[in-house]
N, C-alpha and C positions, 0 to 999 in steps of 0.2 A: 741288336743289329737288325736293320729292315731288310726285307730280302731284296733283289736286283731289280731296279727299276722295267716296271712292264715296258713294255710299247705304246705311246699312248695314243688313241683315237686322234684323230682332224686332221689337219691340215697346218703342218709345223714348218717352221721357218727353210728346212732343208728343203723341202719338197717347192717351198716358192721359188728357192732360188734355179732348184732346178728347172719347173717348167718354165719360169722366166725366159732362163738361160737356151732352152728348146728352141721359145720362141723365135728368139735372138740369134738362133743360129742361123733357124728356118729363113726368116729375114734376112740376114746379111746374106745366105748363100744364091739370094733371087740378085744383088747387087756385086758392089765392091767391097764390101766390108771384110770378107772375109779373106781379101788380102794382107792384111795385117798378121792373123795367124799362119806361120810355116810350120809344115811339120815335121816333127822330131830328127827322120832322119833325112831332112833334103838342109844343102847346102844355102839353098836362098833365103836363109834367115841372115846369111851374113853378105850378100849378094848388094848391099847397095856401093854404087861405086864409090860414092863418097867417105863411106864408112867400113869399107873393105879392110883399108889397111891400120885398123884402130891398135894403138900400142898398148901394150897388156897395166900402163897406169891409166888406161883410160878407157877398160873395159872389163866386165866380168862376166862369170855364165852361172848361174843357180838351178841345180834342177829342185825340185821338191817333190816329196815323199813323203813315207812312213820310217817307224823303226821301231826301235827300241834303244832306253837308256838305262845305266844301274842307280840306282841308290840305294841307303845304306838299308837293308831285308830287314833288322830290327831297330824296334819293336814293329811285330807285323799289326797291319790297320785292316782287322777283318779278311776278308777271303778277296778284297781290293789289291792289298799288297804282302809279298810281293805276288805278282799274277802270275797264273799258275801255266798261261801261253809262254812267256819266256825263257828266250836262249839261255842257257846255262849261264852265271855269272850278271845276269838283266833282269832289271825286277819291272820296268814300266812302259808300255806304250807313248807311241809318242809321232807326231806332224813336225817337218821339220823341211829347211835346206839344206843342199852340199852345195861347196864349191865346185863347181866340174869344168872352172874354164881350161886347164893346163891338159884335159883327159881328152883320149880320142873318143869318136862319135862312139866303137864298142864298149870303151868303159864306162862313155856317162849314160849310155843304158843300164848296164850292170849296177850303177847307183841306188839303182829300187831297191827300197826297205833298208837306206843307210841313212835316215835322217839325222843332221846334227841339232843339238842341244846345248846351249841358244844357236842361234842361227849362224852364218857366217861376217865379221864385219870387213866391210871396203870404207874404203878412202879418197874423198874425190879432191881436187883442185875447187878452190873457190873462179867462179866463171870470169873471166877475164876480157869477154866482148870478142877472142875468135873462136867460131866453128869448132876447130880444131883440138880447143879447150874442154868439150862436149863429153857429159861421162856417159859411156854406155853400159846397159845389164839385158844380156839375155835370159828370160825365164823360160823353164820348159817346166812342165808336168810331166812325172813320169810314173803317176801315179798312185795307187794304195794299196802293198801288197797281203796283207792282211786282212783289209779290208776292200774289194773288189768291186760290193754290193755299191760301193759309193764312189760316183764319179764330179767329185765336189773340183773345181777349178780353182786354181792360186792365183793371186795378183802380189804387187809390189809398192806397199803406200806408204811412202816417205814421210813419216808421220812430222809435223811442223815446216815442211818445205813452204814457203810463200808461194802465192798466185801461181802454181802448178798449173799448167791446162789438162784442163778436165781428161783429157786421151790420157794422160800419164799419171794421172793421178790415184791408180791401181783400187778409186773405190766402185765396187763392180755393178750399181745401179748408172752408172754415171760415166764408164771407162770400159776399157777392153779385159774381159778376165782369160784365163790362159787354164782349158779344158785339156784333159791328159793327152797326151804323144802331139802337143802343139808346143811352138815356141813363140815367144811375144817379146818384142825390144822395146825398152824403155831409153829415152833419151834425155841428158839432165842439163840444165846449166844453172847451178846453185851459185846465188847473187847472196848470201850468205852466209859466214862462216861460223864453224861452233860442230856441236856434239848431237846429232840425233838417232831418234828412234826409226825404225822400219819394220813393217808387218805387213804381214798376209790377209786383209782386208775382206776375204770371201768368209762368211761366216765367222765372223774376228773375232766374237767370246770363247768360241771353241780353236780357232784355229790360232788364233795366239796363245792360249795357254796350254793349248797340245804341244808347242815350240818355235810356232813361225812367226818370232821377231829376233831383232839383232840391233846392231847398233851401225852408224857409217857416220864418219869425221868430214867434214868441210874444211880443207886447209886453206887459210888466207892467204890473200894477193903478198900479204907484209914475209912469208913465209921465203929463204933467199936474205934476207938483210943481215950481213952480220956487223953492222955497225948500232944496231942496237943491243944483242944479247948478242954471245959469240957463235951459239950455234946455229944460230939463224932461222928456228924454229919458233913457232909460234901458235899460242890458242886461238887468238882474235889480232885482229887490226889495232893494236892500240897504240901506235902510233910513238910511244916511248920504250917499248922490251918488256914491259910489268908482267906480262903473261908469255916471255920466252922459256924454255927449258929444255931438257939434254933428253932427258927418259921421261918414254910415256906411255902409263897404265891406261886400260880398261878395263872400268866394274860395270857387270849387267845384271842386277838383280833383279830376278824373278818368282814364281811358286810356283808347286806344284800339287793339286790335289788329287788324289791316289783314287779317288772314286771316278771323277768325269774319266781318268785314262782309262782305267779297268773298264769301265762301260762302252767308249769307244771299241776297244778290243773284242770286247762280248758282244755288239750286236746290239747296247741297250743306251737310251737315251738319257743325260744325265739332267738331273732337277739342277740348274743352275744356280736358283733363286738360293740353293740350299748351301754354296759353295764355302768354303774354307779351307785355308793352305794348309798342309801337313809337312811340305819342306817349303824352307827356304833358301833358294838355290844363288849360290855367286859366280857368275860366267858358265852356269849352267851346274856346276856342282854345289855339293850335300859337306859338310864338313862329316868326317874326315878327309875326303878325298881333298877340299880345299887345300891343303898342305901337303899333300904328294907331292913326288920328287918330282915327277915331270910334269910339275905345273909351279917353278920356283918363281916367288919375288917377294922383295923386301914389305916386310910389314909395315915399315917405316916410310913415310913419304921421302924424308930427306931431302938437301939443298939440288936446286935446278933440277927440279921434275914437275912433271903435270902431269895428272888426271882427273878423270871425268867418270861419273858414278849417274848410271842412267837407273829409273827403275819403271816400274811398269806403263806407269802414267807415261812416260817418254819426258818427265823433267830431270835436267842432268843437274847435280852436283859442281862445281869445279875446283880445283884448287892447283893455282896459280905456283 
């Protein structure tokens, strides 16, 4: 067993994006740019008139964070896991979102150091040509509380969305990223329907496999017809029911490797090049846990169901 990775000399990819991002600040705050970012606790993130009165199917609020998650403590993987920083019953560090839309402004502070594992998924309408149709996601930062030292920014990349324009397209040499106690709105109108990926695109080898991705469903225009299936559900536009169904799963398969988290936590930088899963996690969990009680469903696909099996790459599975 090698001991913990030192700190290494130069000038590493964290540090570019940071003074990039400096710069960037410095920059936008001589103009307008930095109206785009509100912060955390002012109301004018949701202040446009237009968008004032968005219905909770056609909007969401993400903060992102830190935390911790459990998995299963044996066999233990060296002095990685479980880590000897956490809470009783949690074995691993972890980057992550919550949903905070339904929380007042006091509890979605209180959110720090609750990151979820995998991320949270939504569900948009496929775009229909009015305004009105429009998905919105507020992101906020609210930090790392375990990690302090690091004022790394989140974005929101809709991993496979077509001709995104570049402002919303959450990759952060190219788009708006969203630095702590700021909030940043993303505005959607997905002209396709289907199953995709989303992630946290600021430093995305580490911050995706810390936890910030998820999954969000595009429901089709066809979706409403029950004269083709009865429930009038649907995967895609296919224009005959063949992908209609009653009940519908989501699989997110992902990994996790016990060294890069333990090193996050410590302070130490992880060799990526070096990387290899030690779990492989389904909807975020480790089996056993896969099969707890409070997380029931049929093994079986069964008649008139659909799901969709995403995994890291962000290519889904489907089954009609």
């Amino acid at each position: 067993m090698s001991a913990p990775n030192e700190q290494r000399a130069g000038f590493n990819r964290r540090q570019l994006f940071r003074y990039a991002g400096a710069a960037a600040v410095v920059a936008a705050g001589t103009g307008t740019g930095m109206k785009w970012l509100k912060p955390f606790a002012s109301s004018e993130a949701s202040a446009e008139p237009r968008l004032a009165q968005i219905t909770t199917d056609h909007y969401m609020f993400l903060g992102g964070t830190d935390g911790w998650m459990g998995l299963p403590p044996t066999p233990a993987i060296g002095y990685f896991h479980p880590d000897n920083l956490a809470p009783p019953d949690l074995t691993t560090y972890i980057f992550g979102f919550r949903n905070i839309t339904e929380l007042s402004q006091s509890q979605r502070a209180q959110q720090k150091q609750r990151a979820q594992h995998s991320a949270p998924l939504f569900w948009v309408n496929q775009f229909d040509g009015s305004p009105d149709n429009e998905f919105v996601v507020d992101i906020t930062n609210l930090g790392l509380a375990v990690r302090p030292d690091l004022f790394d920014a989140h974005t929101l990349h809709w991993h496979g969305f077509r001709n995104v324009i570049p402002f919303f397209d959450g990759e952060p040499t190219g788009s708006v990223s969203v630095p702590a106690g700021t909030v940043f709105r993303y505005v959607y109108r997905p002209h396709e329907e289907g199953t995709y990926m989303w992630h946290c695109h600021v430093e995305d080898v580490e911050h995706v496999h810390m936890g910030m991705n998820g999954m969000v469903f595009v429901r089709p225009l066809q979706n409403g017809n029950t004269s083709l299936y009865p429930s009038g559900k649907y995967l895609y536009n296919d224009g005959d029911g063949s992908t209609g169904y009653d009940r519908e799963y989501s699989f997110h398969l992902s990994e996790v490797w016990a060294e890069s988290h333990w090193a996050d936590a410590h302070i130490q930088l992880p060799e990526w090049s070096d990387y290899r899963a030690d779990f492989a996690l389904l909807n975020g969990r480790v089996y056993p846990d896969t099969v707890a009680p409070n997380a029931p469903f049929p093994l079986g696909w069964g008649e008139g169901s659909g799901g969709t099996v995403v995994n890291g790459s962000g290519q889904p599975w489907t089954k009609p």
